[in-house]
Phi, psi and omega in degrees: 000121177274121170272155167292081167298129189236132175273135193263354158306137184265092171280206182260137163301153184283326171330295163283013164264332173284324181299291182299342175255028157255321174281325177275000156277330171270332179278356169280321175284347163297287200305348199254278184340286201285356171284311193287306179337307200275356184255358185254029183280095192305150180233150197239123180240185217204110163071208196315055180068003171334088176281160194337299222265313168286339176291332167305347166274358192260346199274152165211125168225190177233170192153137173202167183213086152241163138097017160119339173265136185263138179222134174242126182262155140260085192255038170220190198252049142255126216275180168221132231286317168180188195227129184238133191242116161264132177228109197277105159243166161025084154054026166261180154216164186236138188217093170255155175282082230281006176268317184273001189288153178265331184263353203288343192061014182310140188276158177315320195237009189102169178247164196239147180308138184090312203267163169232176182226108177235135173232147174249005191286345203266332172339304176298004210239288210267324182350143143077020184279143164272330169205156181232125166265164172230078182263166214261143179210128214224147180274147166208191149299129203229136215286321202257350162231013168076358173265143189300131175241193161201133195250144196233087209311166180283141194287003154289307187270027168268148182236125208288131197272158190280110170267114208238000000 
């Protein structure tokens, strides 16, 4: 009498083998997709062909807000173009530009190293804010049509407005 030895192994069904290489295949081509994005990134420079982006470590301003008025200082040498204000009520934020506010008086061309900005029109946006952030929004060059752009630096090198 002969026994049959029957293999008790189990494998991945093909259904679920076909599932799974179809997902590592659209997620290797998303990470190849999103590398080429970040290296085909246009660059925008700022004074002697510098980019933009390294300059954002040169803005130094000041701000401070009481008593219903915003005060922006440019106490560094980089001007700065505008400003963009986030602003965290009840656990959201909000992200406005202070050049589109229609009442802000932001000045047109920016502020130049030295110049300052106070609006008291701004009181309704923050009143009653848990943080007013200020990030810096700086003008350049765009390497490949020669135009003027504008970069908008990272909410690290943005600044918390005092609210006092």
């Amino acid at each position: 009498m002969k026994k049959k030895m029957v293999s008790q192994r189990k494998g991945v069904s093909p259904v679920i083998a076909t599932v799974l290489l179809i997902t590592m295949v659209v997620v290797i081509a998303l990470i190849i997709f999103l590398w080429f994005r970040n290296i085909n990134k246009e660059a925008i420079t700022k004074f002697d062909g510098t980019n933009v982006e390294i300059i954002c470590n040169d803005v130094e301003f000041e701000s401070s807000y009481s008593s219903g008025g915003m005060y922006v200082l440019n106490s560094g040498n980089v001007p700065l173009y505008s400003m963009k204000m986030r602003i965290s009520k009840e656990g959201s934020y909000n992200t406005l530009d202070l050049q589109e506010i229609a009442d802000s008086n932001w000045p047109e061309k920016g502020l130049n190293s030295g110049r300052a900005f106070s609006s008291a029109t701004l009181s309704t946006l923050i009143d009653g804010a848990d943080e007013v952030l200020l990030i810096p929004v700086l003008v350049g060059i765009s390497e490949e049509s020669g135009e003027e752009k504008l970069h908008t630096c990272d909410e690290n090198f943005g600044q918390e407005l005092a609210i006092v």
